[in-house]
Phi, psi and omega in degrees: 000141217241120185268138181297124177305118183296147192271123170258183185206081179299341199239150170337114144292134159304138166040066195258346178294313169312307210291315185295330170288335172317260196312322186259047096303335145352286223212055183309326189260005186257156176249178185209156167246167183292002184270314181323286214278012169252359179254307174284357154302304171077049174237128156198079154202160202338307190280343194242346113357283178331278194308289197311295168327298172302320176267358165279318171311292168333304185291329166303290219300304168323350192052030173265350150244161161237160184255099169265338157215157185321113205042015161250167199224186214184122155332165169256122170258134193233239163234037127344323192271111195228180165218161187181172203261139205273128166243115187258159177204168228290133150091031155100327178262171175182191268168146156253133144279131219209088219318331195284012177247124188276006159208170207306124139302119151286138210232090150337157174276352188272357175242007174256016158065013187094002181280165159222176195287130173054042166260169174296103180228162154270161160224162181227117130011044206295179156255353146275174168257142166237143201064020214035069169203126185335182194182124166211212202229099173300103185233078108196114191277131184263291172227149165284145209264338161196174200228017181250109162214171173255120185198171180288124186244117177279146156229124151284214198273319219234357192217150158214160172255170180225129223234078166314130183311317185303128147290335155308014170220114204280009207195146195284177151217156205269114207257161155257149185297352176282332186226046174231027193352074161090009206258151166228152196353127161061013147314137178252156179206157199255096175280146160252169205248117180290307197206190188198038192334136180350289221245007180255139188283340223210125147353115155236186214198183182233175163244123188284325201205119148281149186248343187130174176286166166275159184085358188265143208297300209313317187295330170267342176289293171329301160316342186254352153244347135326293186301339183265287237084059170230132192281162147248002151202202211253118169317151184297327201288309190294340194277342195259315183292326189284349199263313202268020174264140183278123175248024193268164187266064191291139161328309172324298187284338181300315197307336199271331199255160180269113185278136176233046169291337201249037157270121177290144201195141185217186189243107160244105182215151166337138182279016185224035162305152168247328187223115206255074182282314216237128167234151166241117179278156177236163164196074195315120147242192193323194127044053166091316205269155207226093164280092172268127185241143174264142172248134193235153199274128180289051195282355175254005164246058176212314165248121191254150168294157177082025194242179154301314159303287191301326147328317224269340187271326166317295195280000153277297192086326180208146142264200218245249066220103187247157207302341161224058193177159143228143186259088198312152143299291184272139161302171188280004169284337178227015168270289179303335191247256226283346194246359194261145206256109194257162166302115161082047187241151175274151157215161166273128176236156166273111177247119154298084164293065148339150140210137198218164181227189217261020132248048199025073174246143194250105183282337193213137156245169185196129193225136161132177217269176212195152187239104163226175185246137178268139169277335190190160189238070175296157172269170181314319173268345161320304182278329176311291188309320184298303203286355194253347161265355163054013139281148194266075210211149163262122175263186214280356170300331182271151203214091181306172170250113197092196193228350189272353197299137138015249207200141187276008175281303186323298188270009145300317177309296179359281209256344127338275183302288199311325184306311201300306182302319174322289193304342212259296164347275200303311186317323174305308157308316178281326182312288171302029149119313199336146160228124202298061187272106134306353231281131199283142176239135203284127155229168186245108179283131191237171199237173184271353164272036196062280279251139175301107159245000149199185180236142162220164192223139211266153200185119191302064164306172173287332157325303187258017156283324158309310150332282198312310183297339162274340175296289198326315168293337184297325202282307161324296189286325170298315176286331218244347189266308172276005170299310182280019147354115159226151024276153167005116193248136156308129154204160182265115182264154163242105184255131179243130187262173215257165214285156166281156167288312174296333172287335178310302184295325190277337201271331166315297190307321155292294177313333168286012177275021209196006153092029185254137181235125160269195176215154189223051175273341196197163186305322179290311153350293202268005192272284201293353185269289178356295205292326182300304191284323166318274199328247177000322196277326210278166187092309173324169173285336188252002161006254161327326195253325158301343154319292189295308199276032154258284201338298197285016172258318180316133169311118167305164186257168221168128189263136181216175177244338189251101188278166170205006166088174193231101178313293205300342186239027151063010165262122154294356191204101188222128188206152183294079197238355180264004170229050193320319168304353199229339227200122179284309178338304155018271203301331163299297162338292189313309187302315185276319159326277174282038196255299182299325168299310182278001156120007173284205186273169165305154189263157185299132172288331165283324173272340161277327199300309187299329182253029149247322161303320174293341203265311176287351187281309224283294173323261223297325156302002185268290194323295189294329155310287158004275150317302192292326193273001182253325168302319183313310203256337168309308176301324189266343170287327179277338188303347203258338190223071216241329165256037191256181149227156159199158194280141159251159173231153240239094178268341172198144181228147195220162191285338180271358188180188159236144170247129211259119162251110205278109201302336175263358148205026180085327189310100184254136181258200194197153185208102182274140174323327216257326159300347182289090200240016175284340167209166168283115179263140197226138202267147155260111172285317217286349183258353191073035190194158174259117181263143162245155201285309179282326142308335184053014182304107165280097180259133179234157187297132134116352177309162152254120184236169153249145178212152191231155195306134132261338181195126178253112160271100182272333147339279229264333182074082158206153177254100172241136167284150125266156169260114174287316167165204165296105166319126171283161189282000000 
């Protein structure tokens, strides 16, 4: 057998100063000698020997290195090295983002070292730019952001790759033919990643899960919470424990709580609910005042810490809502039965207890747990009708659910004064900087096979503005009775920071196509211009995308132990206390309230901090799971209509394309450059528009164009257009 021959190097190595600072920043905390680096040179003779000894001296001397013990050496750290989170973007390159920069580093793909989107890395920094933009290196991965991922699997003789879904996971991965349990050709399947060897272009990885063919719906929803790390159903083990937790409404415990069963108290909720968090009580008293209680479903004396059940609802954290489905937090024995405030049920709740006078100004409060009965259950437009008939009357369209409620004159009364108390509520919020989001939300009339057969869009009344001004108070007053504490109390805050400014200069720049102006002189200001410019949008062709693009100026909103208060609602003091069944922050709120209502010490702040952090990682991949699954259902609806045209308004233009949002059902497509074959379209970034050079033909963000299907991909979930023209007048 024959030993393979070291590649010798008689001549000057090229970028022999990079290379050696390259590899020990690589590996910042290791030393290396000169044999280490002519052995990952894959050099081993005399003259490349020589040049390495000599440029390790040269770099000492220089202090870009240190000699930490006799002939081994080390990177210098110095303050170049910064860390951030990896945003990747085609073909392999991609951006960090870093708090120590006010903008994105760009990352080559040959510098990125094996990151993949939206991992955690150090980087180093040049000092030059390229393309006028910071421009570094990636040396070190701290952490990965997930090591799961989902795709379409080739298989070969002897091997197979798994070809991912994410456009954002720039490299196939790589299966040994031992580990692909079972999966077949063109199957999507859910791999995880083991290892990544030095010298392999490519990951390699198992297969965890076959999931199904592609296209077939169950195989795309499951891939799309696959893809987030999000379950779909329960272990046997959460499902058994939870069947044998006592759920009777027992005396004992009634004895601890303040009963308010003989309080007239209801339900408003969407009419194809399943689950019941929030109830509300009325109670006219004396001299004006009005007692109203928000009742809240008690899910934290049913999940105690330190059970199985309560891991399992900590690491969901939210459930999920997806377009024919919801992927519960809790099992159904208590999301649906024992924690849901069902009609004509006793339950245990957490309550917030008001008197308010008839300019909802709040003479008393009361926060704690408590036993009611629901009298009736409406559904949202069930309540709607009540309030647009301004009568003390039920009319006859509505059809409470039972019969035991008090007297429909009694719950007309109700539902009225809260209306009233709502309305006086929200003008005050809005007075105070608060911003005003309608944003229409897409939903889908589905057939029992799933399948799309229409579209309608959900659209925000005075019923559920009423809800909504009372959720707000429980969250509000309750955040703000334990904020103001002193000495100082641990809570789970939901806090939003004031809008960036630079999104701002940009959402100025669109909006001023469409003849809309802010004024940014002061926080208040910038409230109010917002409010202005929604108010003014609605109804328009530009609606939507102006909907959107204020939203995406906005700061997330984000569970902390540090309040800094919620820009957008216009609270100094704000927390999640209403929704317990869906939201674990919730189960805290509750937990740390009476933890305090009973006289204890403050809870460690590092350890809710840490599980606020875990509860917003969660929040935010249950979204994007969301989205997808509407886009997801957007595709299949267009696929029944592949020979229409329909009018779009022009939502974003990119050098590759235009992207279209088709106004009557939302469904937005990409109109690729290269299909564009009536002229050479050339992208204007400063108009927002695709120009053709011979024609002067213009598409600008916010046109109303007509465009026909070219391709519903439910594989890839992408949607293409041709551009048909210009609507005639």
């Amino acid at each position: 057998m024959t030993r393979k021959k070291k590649r010798k190097s008689n001549n000057k190595i090229s970028n022999l100063t990079n290379t050696i600072l390259s590899i020990l920043k690589k590996d910042r905390n290791k030393t290396f000698n000169y044999k280490q680096i002519a052995a990952i040179l894959d050099l081993n003779d005399a003259s490349s020997r020589n040049q390495i000894i000599k440029k390790l001296q040269q770099l000492k001397a220089k202090k870009e290195i240190e000699e930490v013990e006799r002939g081994k050496f080390k990177a210098i750290v110095s303050a170049e090295y910064h860390t951030g989170i990896v945003d990747m973007a085609q073909r392999g390159s991609g951006y960090v983002v870093c708090d120590d920069f006010d903008e994105d580093i760009y990352i080559a793909s040959n510098n990125m070292n094996k990151a993949l989107h939206g991992d955690e890395v150090e980087l180093y920094v040049y000092k030059r730019r390229k393309r006028g933009k910071l421009e570094g290196e990636i040396t070190q991965i701290i952490k990965r952001a997930k090591s799961e991922y989902v795709g379409a699997i080739q298989i070969h003789k002897n091997y197979a790759f798994v070809i991912p879904d994410s456009n954002k996971m720039s490299t196939d991965i790589f299966i040994p033919i031992n580990k692909i349990k079972k999966a077949e050709e063109g199957d999507k399947v859910l791999v995880s990643l083991e290892d990544w060897p030095e010298k392999s272009d490519s990951p390699n990885g198992r297969v965890l899960q076959v999931l199904g063919k592609p296209g077939e719906h169950n195989t795309e929803i499951h891939s799309i919470l696959a893809e987030y790390g999000l379950p779909y159903e329960f272990p046997k083990e959460i499902e058994d424990y939870a069947n044998n937790i006592d759920t009777s409404i027992n005396e004992a415990e009634i004895a601890k709580r303040r009963d308010m069963r003989k309080d007239l108290t209801f339900t408003i909720d969407p009419k194809d609910a399943k689950d019941f968090d929030d109830a509300l009580s009325f109670k006219e008293l004396d001299k004006g005042l009005y007692e109203i209680g928000i009742h809240i479903a008690d899910v934290s004396h049913y999940v105690q810490p330190g059970t199985v059940l309560d891991d399992e609802a900590y690491e969901r954290a939210t459930s999920v809502y997806l377009v024919d489905r919801v992927v519960p937090m809790l099992p159904e024995i208590l999301s649906n039965n024992a924690c849901s405030l069902r009609p004509h049920k006793e339950k245990f709740t957490f309550s917030a207890v008001f008197h308010l006078d008839d300019k909802a100004e709040i003479k008393n409060e009361w926060f704690g747990r408590t036993v009611t009965y629901s009298d009736a259950r409406f559904a949202y437009e069930e309540a709607q009708a009540i309030i647009e008939s301004k009568t003390n009357t039920i009319p006859a369209e509505v059809s409470l659910i039972g019969k035991e409620y008090k007297t429909d004159q009694a719950i007309a009364d109700a539902t009225l004064k809260m209306d009233e108390l709502a309305k006086i509520m929200r003008r005050k919020r809005m007075s105070s900087g608060a911003i005003s989001f309608d944003k229409v939300e897409v939903k889908f009339n589905l057939d029992e096979e799933a399948n799309p057969v229409g579209v309608f869009f959900k659209t925000s009344k005075d019923a559920n503005k009423l809800i909504e001004e009372f959720m707000l108070l429980a969250n509000r007053k309750v955040s703000e009775f334990i904020g103001k504490q002193r000495p100082e109390k641990t809570y789970v805050y939901r806090v939003h920071d004031e809008p960036n400014e630079s999104k701002l200069a940009t959402l100025q720049g669109v909006v001023s196509r469409f003849g809309h102006k802010l004024n940014f002189k002061d926080k208040k200001s910038i409230s109010s211009s917002l409010n202005k410019l929604l108010k003014d949008v609605n109804g328009k062709k530009e609606q939507n995308l102006v909907d959107t693009l204020t939203i995406r100026t906005m700061s997330k909103a984000e569970y902390t132990t540090k309040n800094i208060g919620h820009y957008g609602l216009a609270f100094d003091y704000y927390s999640h206390f209403t929704s317990p069944i869906r939201r674990y922050p919730d189960v805290m709120a509750h937990r740390l309230l009476q933890r305090y209502l009973d006289g204890e010490k403050s809870a460690n702040a590092d350890v809710y901090e840490d599980k606020c952090k875990h509860s917003s990682n969660m929040e935010y991949l249950a979204t994007k799971a969301e989205r997808d699954s509407i886009k997801y259902m957007q595709i299949r609806f267009m696929q029944d209509h592949q020979d229409e045209e329909f009018l779009g308004v022009i939502s974003g233009v990119t050098d590759w394309g235009i992207y279209v949002e088709i106004i009557s059902n939302k469904c937005e497509g990409m109109v690729s450059v290269r299909d564009m074959k009536d002229d050479r379209y050339n992208f204007d970034e400063s108009q927002y528009a695709m120009v053709g050079e011979n024609t002067k033909t213009m598409y600008q963000l916010g046109d109303e164009v007509v465009v026909k299907v070219k391709a519903a991909d439910l594989v890839k979930k992408h949607l293409d257009f041709y551009m048909v023209g210009k609507p005639t007048e």
